[in-house]
C-alpha positions in Angstrom: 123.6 75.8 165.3 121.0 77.3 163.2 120.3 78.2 159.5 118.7 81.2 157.9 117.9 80.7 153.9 117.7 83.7 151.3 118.2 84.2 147.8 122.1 82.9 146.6 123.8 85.7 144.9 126.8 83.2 143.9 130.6 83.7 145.0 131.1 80.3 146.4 131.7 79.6 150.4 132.7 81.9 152.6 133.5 81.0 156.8 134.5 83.1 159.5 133.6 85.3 162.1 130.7 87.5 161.8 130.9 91.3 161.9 127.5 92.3 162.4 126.7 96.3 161.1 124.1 98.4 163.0 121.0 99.5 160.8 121.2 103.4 160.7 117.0 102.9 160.2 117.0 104.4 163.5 113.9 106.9 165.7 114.3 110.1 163.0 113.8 112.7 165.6 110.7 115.5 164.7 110.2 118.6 166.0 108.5 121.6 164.1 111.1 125.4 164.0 110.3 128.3 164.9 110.0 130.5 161.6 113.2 131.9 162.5 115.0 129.5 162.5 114.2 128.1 158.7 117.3 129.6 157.3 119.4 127.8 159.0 117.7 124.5 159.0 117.6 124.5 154.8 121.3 125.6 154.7 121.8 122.2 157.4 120.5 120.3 155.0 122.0 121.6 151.9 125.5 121.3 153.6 124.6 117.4 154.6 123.6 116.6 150.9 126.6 118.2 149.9 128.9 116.2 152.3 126.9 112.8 151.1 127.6 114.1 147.3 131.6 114.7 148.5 131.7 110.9 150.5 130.0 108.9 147.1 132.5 111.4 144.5 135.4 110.4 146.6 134.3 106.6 146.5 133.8 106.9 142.8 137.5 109.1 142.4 139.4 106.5 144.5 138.2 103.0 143.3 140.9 99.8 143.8 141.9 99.2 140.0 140.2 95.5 140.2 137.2 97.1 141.1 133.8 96.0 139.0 133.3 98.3 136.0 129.5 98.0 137.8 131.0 100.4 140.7 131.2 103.9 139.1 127.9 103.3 138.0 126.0 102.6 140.6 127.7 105.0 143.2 126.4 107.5 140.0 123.0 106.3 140.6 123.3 107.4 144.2 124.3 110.9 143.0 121.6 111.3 140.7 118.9 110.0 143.5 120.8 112.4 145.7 120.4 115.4 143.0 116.5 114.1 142.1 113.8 117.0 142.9 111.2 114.8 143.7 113.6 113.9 146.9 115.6 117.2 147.9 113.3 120.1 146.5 110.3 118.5 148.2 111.8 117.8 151.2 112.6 121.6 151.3 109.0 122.6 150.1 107.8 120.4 153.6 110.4 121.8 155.6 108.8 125.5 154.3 105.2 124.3 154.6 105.6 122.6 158.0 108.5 124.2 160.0 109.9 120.4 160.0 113.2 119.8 160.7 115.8 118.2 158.4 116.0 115.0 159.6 112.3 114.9 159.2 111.4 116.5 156.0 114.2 114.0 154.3 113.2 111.2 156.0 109.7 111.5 154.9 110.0 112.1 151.5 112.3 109.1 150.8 110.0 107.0 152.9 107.3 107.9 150.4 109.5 107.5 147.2 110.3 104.6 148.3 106.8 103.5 149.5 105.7 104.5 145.5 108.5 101.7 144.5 106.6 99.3 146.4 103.5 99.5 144.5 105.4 98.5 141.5 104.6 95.2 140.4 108.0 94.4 138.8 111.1 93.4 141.0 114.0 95.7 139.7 111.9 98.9 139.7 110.7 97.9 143.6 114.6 97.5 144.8 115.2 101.1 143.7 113.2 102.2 146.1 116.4 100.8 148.1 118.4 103.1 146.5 116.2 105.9 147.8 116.3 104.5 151.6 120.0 104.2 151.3 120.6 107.6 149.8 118.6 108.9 152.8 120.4 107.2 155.0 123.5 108.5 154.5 122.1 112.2 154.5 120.2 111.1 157.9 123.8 110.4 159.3 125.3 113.0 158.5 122.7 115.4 159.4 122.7 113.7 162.9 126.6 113.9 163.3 126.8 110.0 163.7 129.9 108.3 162.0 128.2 104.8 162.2 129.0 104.3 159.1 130.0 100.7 157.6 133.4 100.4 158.9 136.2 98.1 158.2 137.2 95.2 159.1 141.2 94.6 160.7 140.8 90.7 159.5 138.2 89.2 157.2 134.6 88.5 158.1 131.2 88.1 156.9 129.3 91.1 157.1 125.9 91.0 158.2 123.5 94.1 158.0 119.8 94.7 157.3 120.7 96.5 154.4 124.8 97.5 152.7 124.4 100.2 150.3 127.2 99.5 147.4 129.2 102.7 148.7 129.5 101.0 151.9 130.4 97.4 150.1 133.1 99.4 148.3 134.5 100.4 151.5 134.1 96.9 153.4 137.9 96.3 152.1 137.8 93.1 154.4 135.1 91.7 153.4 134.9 87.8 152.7 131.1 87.7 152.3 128.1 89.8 152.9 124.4 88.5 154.3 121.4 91.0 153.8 118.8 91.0 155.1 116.9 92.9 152.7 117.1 93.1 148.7 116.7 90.4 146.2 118.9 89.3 143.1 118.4 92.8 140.6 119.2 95.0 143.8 122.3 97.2 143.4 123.9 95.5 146.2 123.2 92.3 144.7 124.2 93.0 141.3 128.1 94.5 142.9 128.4 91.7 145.0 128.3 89.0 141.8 130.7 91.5 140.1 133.5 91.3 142.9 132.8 87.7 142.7 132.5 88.0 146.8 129.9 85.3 148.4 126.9 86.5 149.2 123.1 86.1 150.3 120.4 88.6 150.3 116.9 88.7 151.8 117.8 86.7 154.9 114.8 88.9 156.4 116.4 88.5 159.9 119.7 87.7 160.5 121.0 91.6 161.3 118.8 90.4 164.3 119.7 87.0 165.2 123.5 87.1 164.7 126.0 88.4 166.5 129.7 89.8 166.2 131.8 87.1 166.2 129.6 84.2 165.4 131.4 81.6 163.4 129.3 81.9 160.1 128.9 79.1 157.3 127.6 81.9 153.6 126.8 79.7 151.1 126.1 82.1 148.1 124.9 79.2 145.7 122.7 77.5 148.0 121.8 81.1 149.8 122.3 79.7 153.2 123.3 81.4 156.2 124.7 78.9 159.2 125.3 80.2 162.1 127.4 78.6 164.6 128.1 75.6 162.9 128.8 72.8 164.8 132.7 70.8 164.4 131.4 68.6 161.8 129.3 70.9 159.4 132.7 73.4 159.3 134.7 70.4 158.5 132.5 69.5 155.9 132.5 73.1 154.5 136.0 73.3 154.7 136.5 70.9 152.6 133.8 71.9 150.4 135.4 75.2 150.2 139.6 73.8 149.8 138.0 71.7 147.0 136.1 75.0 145.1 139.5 77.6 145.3 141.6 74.4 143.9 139.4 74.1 141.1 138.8 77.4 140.6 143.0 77.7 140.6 142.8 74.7 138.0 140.2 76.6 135.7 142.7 79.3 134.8 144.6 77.2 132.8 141.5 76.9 130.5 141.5 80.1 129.0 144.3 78.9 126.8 142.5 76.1 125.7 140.5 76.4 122.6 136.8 75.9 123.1 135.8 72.1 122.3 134.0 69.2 123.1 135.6 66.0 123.4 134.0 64.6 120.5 135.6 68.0 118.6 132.2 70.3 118.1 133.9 73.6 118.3 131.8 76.4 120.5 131.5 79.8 121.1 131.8 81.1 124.4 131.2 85.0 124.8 130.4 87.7 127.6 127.5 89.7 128.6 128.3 93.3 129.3 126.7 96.0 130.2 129.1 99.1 129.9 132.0 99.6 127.3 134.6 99.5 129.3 134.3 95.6 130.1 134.4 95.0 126.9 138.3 94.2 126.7 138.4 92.3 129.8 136.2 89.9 128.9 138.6 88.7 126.0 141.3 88.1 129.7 138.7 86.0 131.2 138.0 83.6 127.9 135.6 84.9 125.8 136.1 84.8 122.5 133.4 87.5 122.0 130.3 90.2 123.2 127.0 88.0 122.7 125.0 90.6 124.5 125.8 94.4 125.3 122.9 96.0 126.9 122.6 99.4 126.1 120.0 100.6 128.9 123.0 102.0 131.2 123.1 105.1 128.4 119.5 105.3 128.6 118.8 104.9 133.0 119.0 107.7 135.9 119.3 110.8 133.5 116.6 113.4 132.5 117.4 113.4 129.3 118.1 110.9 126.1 122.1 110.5 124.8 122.3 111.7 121.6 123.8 110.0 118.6 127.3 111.2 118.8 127.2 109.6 122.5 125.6 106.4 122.2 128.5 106.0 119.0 131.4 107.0 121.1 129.9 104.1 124.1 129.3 101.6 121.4 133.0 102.4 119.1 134.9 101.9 122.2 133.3 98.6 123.0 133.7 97.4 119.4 136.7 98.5 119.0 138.2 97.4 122.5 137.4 93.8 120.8 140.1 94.4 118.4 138.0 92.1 115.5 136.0 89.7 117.5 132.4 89.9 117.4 130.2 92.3 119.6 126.3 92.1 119.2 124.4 95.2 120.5 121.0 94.9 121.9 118.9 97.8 120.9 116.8 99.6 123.7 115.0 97.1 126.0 113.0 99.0 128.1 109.7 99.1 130.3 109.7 96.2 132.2 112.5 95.9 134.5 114.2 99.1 133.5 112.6 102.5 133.5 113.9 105.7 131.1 112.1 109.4 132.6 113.3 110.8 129.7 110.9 108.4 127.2 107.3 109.4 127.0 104.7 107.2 127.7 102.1 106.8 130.0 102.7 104.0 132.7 101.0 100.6 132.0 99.4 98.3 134.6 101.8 95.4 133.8 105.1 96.7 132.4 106.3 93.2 131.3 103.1 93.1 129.0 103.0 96.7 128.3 105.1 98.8 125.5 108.6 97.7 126.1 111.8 96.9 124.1 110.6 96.7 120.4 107.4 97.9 120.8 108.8 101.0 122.5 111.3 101.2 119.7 109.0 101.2 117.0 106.5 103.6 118.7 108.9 106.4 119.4 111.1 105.9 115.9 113.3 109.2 116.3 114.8 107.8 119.1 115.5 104.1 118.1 117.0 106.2 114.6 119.3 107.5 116.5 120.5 104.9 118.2 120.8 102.7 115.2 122.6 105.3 113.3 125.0 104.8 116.4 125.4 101.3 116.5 125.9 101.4 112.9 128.4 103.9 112.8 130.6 102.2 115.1 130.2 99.2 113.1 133.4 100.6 110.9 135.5 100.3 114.0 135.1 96.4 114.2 132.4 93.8 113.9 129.6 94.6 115.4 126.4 93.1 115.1 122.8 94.2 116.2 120.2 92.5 118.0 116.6 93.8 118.4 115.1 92.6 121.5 111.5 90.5 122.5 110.0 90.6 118.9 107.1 88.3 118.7 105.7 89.2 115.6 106.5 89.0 111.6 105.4 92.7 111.2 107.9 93.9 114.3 110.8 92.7 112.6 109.5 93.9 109.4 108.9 97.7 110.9 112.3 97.2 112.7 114.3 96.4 109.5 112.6 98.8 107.5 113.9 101.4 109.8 117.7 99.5 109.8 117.4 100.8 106.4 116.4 104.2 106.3 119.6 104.9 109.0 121.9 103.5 106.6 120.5 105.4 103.8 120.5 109.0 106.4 124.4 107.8 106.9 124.8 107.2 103.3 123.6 110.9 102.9 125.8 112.2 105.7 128.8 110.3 104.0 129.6 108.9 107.2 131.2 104.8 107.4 129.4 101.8 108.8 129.2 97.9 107.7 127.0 97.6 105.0 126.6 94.0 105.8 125.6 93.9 109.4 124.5 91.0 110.6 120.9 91.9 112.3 119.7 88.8 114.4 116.4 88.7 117.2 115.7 88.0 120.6 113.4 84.7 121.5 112.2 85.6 124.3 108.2 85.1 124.4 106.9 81.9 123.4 105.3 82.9 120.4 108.7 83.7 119.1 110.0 80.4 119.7 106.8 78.4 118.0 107.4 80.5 114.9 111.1 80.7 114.8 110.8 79.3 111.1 109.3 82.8 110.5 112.5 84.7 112.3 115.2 82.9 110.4 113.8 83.9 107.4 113.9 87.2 107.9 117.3 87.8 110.3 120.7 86.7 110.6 120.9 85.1 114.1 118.5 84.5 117.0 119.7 84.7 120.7 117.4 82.9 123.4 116.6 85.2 126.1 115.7 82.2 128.7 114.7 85.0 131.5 111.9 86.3 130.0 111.0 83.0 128.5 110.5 81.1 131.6 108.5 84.2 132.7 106.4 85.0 129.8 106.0 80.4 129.3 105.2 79.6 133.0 103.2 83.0 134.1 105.3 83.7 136.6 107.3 86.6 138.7 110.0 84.8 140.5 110.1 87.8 142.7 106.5 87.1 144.2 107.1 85.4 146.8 103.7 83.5 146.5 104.4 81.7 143.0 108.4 81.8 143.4 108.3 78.5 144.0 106.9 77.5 140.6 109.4 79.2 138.8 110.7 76.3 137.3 114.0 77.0 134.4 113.5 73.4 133.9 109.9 73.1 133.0 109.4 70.7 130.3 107.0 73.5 128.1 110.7 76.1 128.7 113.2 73.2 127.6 110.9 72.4 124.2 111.0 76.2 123.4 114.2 76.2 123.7 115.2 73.2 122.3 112.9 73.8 119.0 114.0 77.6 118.5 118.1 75.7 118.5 116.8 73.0 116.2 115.0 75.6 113.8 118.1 77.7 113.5 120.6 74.8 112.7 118.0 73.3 110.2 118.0 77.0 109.0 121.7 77.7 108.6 121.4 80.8 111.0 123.7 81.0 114.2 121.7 80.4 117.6 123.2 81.5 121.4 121.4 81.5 124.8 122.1 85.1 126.3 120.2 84.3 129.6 121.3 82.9 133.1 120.7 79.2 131.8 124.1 79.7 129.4 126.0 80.7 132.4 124.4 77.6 134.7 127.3 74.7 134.2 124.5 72.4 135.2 122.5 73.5 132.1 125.6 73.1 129.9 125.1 69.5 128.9 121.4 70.2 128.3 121.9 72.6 125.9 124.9 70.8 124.1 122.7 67.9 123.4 120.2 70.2 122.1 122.7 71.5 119.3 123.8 74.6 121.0 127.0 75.9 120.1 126.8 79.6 121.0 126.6 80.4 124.7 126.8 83.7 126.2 126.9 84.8 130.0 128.1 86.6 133.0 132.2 86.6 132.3 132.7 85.0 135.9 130.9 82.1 134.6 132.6 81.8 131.8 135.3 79.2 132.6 132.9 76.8 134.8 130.9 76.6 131.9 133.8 75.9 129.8 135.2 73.2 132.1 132.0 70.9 130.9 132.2 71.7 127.8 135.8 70.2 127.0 134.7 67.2 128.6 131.1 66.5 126.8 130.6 64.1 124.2 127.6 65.7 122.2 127.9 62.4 119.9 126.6 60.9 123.2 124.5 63.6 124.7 122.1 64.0 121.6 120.2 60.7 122.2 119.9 61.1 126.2 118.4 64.9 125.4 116.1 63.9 123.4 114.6 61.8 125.7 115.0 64.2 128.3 112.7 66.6 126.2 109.9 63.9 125.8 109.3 63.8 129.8 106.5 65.9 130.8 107.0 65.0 134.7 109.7 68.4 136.3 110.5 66.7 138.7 111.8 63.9 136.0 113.7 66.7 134.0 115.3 67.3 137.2 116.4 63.6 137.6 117.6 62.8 134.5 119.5 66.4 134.2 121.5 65.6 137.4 122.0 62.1 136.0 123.9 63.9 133.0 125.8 65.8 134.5 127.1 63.2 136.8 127.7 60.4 134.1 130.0 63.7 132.2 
């Protein structure tokens, strides 16, 4: 028995028998044409990319019904890498210059796109460059007539792979859990996998290597542990581990119907983050009582050009309207860190989490953030919406951005066209200095959602994905918990509604925490949604308050960590 640990991507326990995938990262064979024989080299590749383009349309055309609303997308992304000049048109332009062969010329040119991700300091742009290697791969295969392909499964198993390409997950119908080697938490793979709710671990770094098909496997996606080959008493243990979490999960259904309160009767909001309209009206199925947060990037990513107004209103009136009256608050354009638009101009900063992004690119390219606030405002007649302008951190950002929330509803006014004159317009905290003048932000907007992900970051100086400081990302640090806990306090004094938008709303072990802080507005993942719920119907905030409080006092982590686990077990 042995144990390989990686990055949890959630899911719960899976066990069974391993099913171990062959990388296709295999010797690329090169060999230069004779000048005659170019023709028909470029029309071999042409007819591969157009067989890859056929394979990821069919994926997208046939899709199981329950199939995450994440899937279309990112089998689109595929396309558009597949379709992107700077991978097919210059692997053409070598194959011309060089006399390379297909195989070659393709290979080569992803391995440098992908090679340019690397450079990138921040972790979601550096996992596309697995988009590029996976794209490639598939052409690779095809171009070399193998059909070693992910294949299925005629019972379940763990898959286990250097690398799964979300076509292929969508394919793995037997699938019980995946562990990757490669990827971290903001790869596409990743981000599917916590969609179908399917256990999973990535950036195992060598288990395609160590196990084997038909090793009995342990995948622990919280813990993001692999065991392989347990011995009797470790599976028993699991077993059990695992019988326990599907009962409870069965028994957390029944809370849906259950109104949202804590035993001591403090009513609270639960609701969903989404990142496409067409989740919006199952998130209302799975027990949210609203949208807290609907990112608008996916309008914005993997196109050449901006969405106009008419399109961004359509994405944003179905949403809205697929809520049928319950609130849905739209985050404005939050770009330049983790997410990357072609078709916005700008040059590209050292550090994109300290460069122009969200607000500051809003406010610096105002044509473009007009448009889309004439959008969100326009489908604000379809239901109630509300709008959210992300990681402001000073008085004369929101001021700017305001100012500009009213010159759209004056062009609309002009235009005759409907909206909700009295649109609620709330901000992100999501830097520190927003949180230690929150006094300031209350005063001026309707609402304030705590963005803990970029908190923790921007508080502690830290990337989590380098792998040198990842261990002092700390969501607990005392310095995080006091932003938080004076940007709740601040609101409530204030009269202004408060939520937490970031993974700490959908950690159940943070839900006591933040109950005792005064939070009654949590917004998260909709698969966390009931788990979360669960502790709140059985808190006692009248009791919770007190223990908090000292909580927030200790300066020692390691402390916080103590007494938090203390909570939760005395709840």
């Amino acid at each position: 028995m042995f144990s390989i640990h990686g990055t949890g991507i959630g899911g719960g326990i899976a066990i069974g028998r391993a099913r171990v995938l062959e990388s296709r990262q295999r010797d690329v064979p090169r060999y230069r044409l004779r000048a005659d024989q170019l023709d028909a080299e470029l029309l071999r590749l042409e007819t591969a990319i157009e067989v890859v383009r056929a394979e990821l349309g069919a994926l997208g055309e046939h899709l199981p019904e329950d199939a995450p609303s994440e899937a279309r997308a990112l089998l689109d992304v595929h396309v558009m890498i597949l379709d992107d000049p700077l991978l097919a048109q210059a692997a053409r332009d070598a194959m011309r210059a060089h006399l390379w062969n297909a195989e070659w010329a393709f290979s080569a040119q992803a391995g440098h796109m992908a090679a340019q991700f690397e450079e990138i300091d921040d972790e979601y742009l550096r996992e596309r460059g697995r988009d590029v290697q996976q794209v490639a791969e598939r052409v690779i295969r095809v171009l070399s007539g193998s059909t070693a392909g992910a294949t299925a499964a005629a019972e379940p198993v763990i898959f286990v792979a250097a690398d799964i390409s979300p076509a292929d997950m969508l394919s793995l119908r037997a699938a019980i859990g995946f562990g990757i080697d490669l990827g971290g938490a903001t790869s596409h793979t990743a981000i599917l996998a916590r969609s179908m709710n399917v256990p999973a671990v990535v950036g195992l770094g060598c288990a395609g290597q160590l196990v084997v098909d038909d090793d009995w496997l342990i995948l622990d996606g919280e813990a993001g542990l692999l065991i392989v080959a347990p011995d009797e008493t470790v599976l028993a243990d699991y077993r059990r581990r695992q019988a326990a979490e599907l009962l409870e999960r069965e028994r957390r259904k029944w809370l849906i119907h259950l109104p949202t309160v804590t035993a001591d009767g403090v009513a609270v909001q639960l609701q969903a983050n989404i990142e496409r309209p067409e989740e919006a009206g199952r998130v209302v199925s799975a027990g949210a009582s609203g949208v807290g947060l609907f990112r608008t990037e996916f309008l914005f990513m993997n196109r050449r050009d901006l969405p106009g107004e008419d399109e961004q209103f359509e994405a944003y009136r179905e949403a809205v309207a697929a809520m049928d009256g319950l609130p849905v608050t739209i985050r404005t354009l939050d770009v330049g860190a983790d997410k990357s638009v072609p078709a916005l101009r700008g040059s590209t900063p050292q550090n994109p989490a300290l460069g122009q992004r969200a607000i500051r690119y809003c406010l610096a390219e105002p044509e473009v953030f007009l448009e889309q606030l004439r959008a969100i405002l326009r489908a604000s007649a379809f239901g109630r919406a509300r709008l959210l302008l992300p990681m402001l951190a000073h008085s004369h950002e929101i001021d700017q951005a305001l100012r500009l929330v009213e010159v759209a509803r004056e062009q609309l006014r002009k235009r005759g066209q409907s909206f909700d004159a009295d649109i609620a317009v709330g901000g992100m905290v999501e830097v520190p200095a927003a949180a230690l003048t929150a006094g300031l932000f209350v005063r001026k907007l309707d609402f304030l959602s705590i963005g803990t992900n970029d908190l923790i970051q921007y508080t502690l100086a830290i990337d989590r994905s380098d792998h040198d400081v990842a261990s002092l990302y700390e969501p607990f640090h005392p310095a995080v918990l006091r932003l938080v806990g004076v940007t709740i306090r601040t609101a409530r004094k204030a009269g202004k509604p408060v939520a937490v938008c970031g993974e700490m709303a959908g950690d159940w072990a943070a839900t006591h925490l933040l109950l005792g802080m005064g939070l009654t507005e949590f917004s998260m993942h909709p698969a966390s949604l009931l788990r979360v719920k669960q502790e709140i119907l059985r808190a006692d905030t009248s009791r919770l308050a007190p223990r908090v409080a000292r909580l927030l006092a200790t300066d020692d982590p390691l402390r916080v960590r103590a007494l938090l686990a203390r909570l939760v077990e005395d709840h």
